[in-house]
C-alpha positions in Angstrom: -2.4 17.8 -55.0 -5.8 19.0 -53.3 -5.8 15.2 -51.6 -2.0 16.1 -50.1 -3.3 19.3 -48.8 -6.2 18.3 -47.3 -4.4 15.5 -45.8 -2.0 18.0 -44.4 -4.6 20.1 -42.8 -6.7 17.1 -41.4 -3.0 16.1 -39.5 -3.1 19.3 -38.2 -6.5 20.0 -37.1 -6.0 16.6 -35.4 -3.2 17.7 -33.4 -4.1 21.3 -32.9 -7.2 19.3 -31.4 -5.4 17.5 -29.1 -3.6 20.2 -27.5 -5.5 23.0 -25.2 -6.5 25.6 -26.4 -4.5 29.1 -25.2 -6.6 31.8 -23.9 -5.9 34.6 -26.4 -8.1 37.3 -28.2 -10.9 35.6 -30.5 -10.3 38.5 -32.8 -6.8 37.8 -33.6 -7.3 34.3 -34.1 -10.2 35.5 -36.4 -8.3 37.6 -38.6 -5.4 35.0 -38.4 -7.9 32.7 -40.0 -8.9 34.8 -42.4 -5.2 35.6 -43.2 -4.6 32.2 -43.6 -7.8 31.4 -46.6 -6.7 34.8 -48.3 -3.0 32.5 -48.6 -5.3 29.8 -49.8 -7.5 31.2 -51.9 -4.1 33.4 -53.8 -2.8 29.4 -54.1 -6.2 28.6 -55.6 -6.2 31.7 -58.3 -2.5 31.3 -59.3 -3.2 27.3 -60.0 -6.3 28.4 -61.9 -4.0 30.6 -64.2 -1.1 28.5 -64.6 -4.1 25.7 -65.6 -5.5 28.3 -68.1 -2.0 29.3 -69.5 -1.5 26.0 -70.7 -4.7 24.9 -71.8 -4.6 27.9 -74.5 -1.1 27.0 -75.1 -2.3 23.7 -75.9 -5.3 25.0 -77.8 -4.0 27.4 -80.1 -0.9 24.4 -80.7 -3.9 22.5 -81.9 -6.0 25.6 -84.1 -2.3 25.4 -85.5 -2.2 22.0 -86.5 -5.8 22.2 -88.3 -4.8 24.8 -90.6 -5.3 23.4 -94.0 -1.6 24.1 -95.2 -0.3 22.1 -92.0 -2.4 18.9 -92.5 -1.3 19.1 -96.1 2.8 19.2 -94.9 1.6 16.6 -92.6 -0.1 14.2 -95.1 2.9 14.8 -97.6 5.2 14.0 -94.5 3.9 11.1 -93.9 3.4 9.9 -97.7 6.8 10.3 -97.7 7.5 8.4 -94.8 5.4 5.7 -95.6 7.1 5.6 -99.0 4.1 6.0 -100.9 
């Protein structure tokens, strides 16, 4: 996902590049920048979340499955399976 993006931006600074630069007030186009990484970096925190959300979802699924009474079911499970 961070490739696609920074491929996308690369296309753009290319063509943004290419064409002339208006004559405009440096501060706006400051603060537009700026605008613009705040965007990013809000991007950057939810993904960070969302990442850690299902990490300890995936780490308390596994605390689960060590519990002593579920590796017993799961042995027996098998055993049974297995026909032994």
């Amino acid at each position: 996902m961070l490739d696609r993006v920074m491929k996308l931006r690369r296309s753009r600074r290319r063509t943004e590049l290419g064409r002339a630069a208006p004559a405009s007030d440096p501060t706006r186009t400051v603060e537009e920048r700026i605008t613009h990484l705040e965007a990013m970096i809000e991007g950057l925190q939810d993904a960070v979340y969302r990442e850690i959300v299902r990490m300890n979802d995936e780490l308390d699924t596994l605390r689960r499955r060590m519990e002593p009474e579920e590796i017993s079911k799961a042995l027996s499970q098998n055993a049974r399976d297995r026909g032994l």
